[in-house]
C-alpha positions as CSV (number, residue, x, y, z in Angstrom):
1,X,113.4,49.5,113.8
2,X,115.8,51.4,112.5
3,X,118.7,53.2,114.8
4,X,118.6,57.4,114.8
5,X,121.4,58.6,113.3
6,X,122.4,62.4,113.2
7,X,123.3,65.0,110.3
8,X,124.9,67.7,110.3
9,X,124.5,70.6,107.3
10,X,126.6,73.0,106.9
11,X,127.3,76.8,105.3
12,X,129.5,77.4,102.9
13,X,132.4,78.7,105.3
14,X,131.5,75.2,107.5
15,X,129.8,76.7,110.1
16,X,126.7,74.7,110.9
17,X,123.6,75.4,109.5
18,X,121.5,72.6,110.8
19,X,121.1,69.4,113.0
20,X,119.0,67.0,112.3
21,X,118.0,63.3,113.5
22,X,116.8,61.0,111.0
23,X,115.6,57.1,111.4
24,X,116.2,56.0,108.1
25,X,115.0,58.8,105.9
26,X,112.5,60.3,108.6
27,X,112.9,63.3,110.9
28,X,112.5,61.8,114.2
29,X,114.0,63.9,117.5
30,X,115.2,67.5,117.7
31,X,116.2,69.2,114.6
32,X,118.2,72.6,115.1
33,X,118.9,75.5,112.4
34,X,121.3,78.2,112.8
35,X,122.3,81.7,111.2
36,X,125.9,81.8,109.8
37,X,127.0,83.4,112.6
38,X,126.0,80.3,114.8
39,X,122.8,81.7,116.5
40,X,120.0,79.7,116.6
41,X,117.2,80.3,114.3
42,X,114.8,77.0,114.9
43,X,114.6,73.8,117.0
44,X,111.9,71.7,116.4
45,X,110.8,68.1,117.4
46,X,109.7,65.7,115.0
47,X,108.4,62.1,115.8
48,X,107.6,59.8,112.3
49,X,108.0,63.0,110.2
50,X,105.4,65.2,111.6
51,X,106.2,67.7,113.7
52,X,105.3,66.8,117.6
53,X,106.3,68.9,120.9
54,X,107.2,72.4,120.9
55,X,108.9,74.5,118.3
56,X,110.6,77.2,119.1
57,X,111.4,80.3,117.0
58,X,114.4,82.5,117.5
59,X,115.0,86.6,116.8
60,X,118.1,88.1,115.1
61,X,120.0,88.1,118.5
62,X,119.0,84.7,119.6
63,X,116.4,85.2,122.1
64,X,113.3,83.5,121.8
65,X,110.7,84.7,119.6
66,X,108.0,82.5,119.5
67,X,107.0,79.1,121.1
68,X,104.5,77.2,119.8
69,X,103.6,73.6,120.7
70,X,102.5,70.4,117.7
71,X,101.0,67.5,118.1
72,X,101.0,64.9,115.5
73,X,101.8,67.7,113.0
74,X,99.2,70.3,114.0
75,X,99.2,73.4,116.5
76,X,98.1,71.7,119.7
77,X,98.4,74.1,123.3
78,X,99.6,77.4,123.9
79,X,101.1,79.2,121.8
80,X,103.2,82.0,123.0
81,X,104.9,85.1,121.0
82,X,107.5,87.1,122.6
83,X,108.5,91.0,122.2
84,X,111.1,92.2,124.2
85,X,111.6,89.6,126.2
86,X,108.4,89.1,127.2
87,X,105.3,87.1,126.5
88,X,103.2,89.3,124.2
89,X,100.8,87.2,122.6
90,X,99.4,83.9,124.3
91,X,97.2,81.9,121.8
92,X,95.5,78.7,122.8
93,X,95.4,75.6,119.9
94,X,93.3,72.6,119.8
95,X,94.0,70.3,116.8
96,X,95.4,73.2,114.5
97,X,92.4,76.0,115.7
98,X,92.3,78.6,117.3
99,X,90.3,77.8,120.7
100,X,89.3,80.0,123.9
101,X,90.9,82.9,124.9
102,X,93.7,84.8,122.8
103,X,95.3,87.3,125.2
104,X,97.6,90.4,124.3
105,X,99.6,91.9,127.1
106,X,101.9,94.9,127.9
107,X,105.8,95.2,129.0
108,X,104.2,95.2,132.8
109,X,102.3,92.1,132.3
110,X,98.9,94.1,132.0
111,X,96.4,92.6,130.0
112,X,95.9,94.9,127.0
113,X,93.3,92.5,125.0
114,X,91.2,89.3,125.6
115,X,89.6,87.7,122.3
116,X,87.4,84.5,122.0
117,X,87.7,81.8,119.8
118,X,85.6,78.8,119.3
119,X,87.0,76.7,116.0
120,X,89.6,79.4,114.6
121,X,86.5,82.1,114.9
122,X,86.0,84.5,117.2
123,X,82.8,83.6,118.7
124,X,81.8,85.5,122.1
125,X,82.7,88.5,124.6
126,X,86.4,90.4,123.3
127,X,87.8,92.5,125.8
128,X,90.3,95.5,125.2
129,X,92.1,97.1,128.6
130,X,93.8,100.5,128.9
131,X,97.0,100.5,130.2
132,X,96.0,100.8,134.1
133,X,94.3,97.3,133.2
134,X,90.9,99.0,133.1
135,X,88.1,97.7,131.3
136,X,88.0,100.2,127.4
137,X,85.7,98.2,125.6
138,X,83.1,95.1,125.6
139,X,82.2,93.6,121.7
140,X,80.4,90.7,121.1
141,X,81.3,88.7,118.0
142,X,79.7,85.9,116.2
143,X,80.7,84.6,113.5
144,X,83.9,86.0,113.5
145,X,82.2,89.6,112.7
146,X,80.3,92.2,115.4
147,X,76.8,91.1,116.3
148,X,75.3,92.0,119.8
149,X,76.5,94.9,121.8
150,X,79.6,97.1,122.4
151,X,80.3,99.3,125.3
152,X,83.2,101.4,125.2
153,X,83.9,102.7,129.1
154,X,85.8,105.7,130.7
155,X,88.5,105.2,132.8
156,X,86.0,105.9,135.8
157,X,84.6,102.7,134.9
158,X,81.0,104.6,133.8
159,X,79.7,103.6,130.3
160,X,80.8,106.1,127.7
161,X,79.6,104.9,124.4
162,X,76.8,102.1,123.9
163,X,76.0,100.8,120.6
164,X,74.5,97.7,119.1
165,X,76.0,96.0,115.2
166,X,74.0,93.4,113.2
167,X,76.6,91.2,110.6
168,X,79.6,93.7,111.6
169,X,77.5,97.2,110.9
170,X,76.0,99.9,113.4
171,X,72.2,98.9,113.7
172,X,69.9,101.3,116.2
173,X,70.4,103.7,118.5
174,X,74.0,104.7,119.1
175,X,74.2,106.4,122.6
176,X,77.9,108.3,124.2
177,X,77.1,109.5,127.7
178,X,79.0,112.3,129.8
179,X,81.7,110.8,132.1
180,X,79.7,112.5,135.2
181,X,76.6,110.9,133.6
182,X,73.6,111.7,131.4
183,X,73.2,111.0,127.2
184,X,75.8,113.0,125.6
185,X,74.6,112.3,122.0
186,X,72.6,110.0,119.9
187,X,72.8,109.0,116.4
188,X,70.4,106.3,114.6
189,X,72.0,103.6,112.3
190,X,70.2,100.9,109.9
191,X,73.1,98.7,108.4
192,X,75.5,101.1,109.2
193,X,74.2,104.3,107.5
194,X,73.0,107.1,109.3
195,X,69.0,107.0,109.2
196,X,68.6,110.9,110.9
197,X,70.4,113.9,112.1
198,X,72.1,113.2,115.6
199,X,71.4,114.7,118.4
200,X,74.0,116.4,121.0
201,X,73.2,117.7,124.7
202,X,75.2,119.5,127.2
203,X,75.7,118.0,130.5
204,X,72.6,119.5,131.9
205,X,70.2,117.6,129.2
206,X,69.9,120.7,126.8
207,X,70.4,119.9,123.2
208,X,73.5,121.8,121.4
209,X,74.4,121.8,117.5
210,X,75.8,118.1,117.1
211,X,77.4,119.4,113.5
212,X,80.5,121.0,115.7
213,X,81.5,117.7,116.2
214,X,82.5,114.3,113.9
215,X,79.9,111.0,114.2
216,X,80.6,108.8,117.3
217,X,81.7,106.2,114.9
218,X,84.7,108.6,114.2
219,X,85.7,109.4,117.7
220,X,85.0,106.5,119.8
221,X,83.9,103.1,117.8
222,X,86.8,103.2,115.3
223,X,89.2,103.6,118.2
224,X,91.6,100.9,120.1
């Protein structure tokens, strides 16, 4: 077996552009690229020409950007995308798919989104968070598209808007409640088209004119 050597590319005014190691003509070790200004833009390992440990991608000013871990040439563990300075976007990989959890988080480290995936699709419960970490909304996905229910929730914790999809379109009763409690309105769906005039009720239970106000789908479904 061959020894590793080492090569070194350069810009045009010498600086160095990129390191890599090579047994014979194949990538094997760390390879390195920088900007002109010598800040680091990638560093990957290789092993037999494929791509194998983590990568790691660099911003403008040189802090990492994004990490994301190969095996055998394919995305293989967490993945992990930074944003100012911290670790935004957290994606797990099993042999080049997407699979279990995707998670989105704040500056404080507050969860702001939880999405399933079961072979690159999502495929279960996805969870979205206000920024107190409280539960906004519950959708179920199969497929990769809305099927099953979604609950949107106040603050409080109390259910504020209830609705069922079928193949990614509003099917069924559509219900928003009051925050204190009680049906706030209803609207009727059959793939996604209104089937009726909604109805809208005060706080006490008496019906009011639900034209004064848009479609839930408008105010509360269509929201993030």
């Amino acid at each position: 077996m061959s020894e590793i050597r080492e090569v070194v590319l350069r810009h045009d005014d010498g600086a160095v552009r990129e390191v890599v190691h090579l047994r014979g003509e194949v990538l094997e070790g760390e390879s390195s690229t920088y900007a002109p200004d010598g800040t680091p833009v990638l560093r990957a390992a290789y092993a037999a020409g494929r791509l194998h440990g983590e990568m790691v991608l660099f911003d403008k000013e040189g802090e990492v950007a994004q990490r994301i871990p190969f095996a055998d040439g394919v995305m293989d563990g967490e993945a992990v995308a930074y944003e100012a300075g911290f670790a935004r976007w957290t994606t797990p990989y099993v042999a080049g798919l997407r699979e279990g959890d995707a998670l989105t988080r704040r500056p404080d480290g507050t969860l702001e989104s939880r999405l399933p995936y079961v072979a690159d699709v999502l495929e279960g419960v996805a969870e979205f968070y206000d920024d107190g970490g409280r539960l906004l909304r519950r959708s179920e996905f199969v497929g990769g598209v809305q099927e099953g229910e979604t609950i949107d929730y106040y603050p409080s914790g109390a259910v504020r808007l209830r609705a069922t999809y079928r193949a990614g379109a509003l099917e069924g009763e559509v219900l928003a409640y009051h925050d204190g409690g009680g049906v706030q309105r209803r609207e009727w769906y059959e793939a996604g088209k209104p089937t009726r005039e909604p109805a809208e009720y005060d706080r006490e239970g008496k019906v009011v004119d639900p034209k004064k106000k848009p479609p839930l789908w408008k105010r509360v479904l269509l929201r993030r």
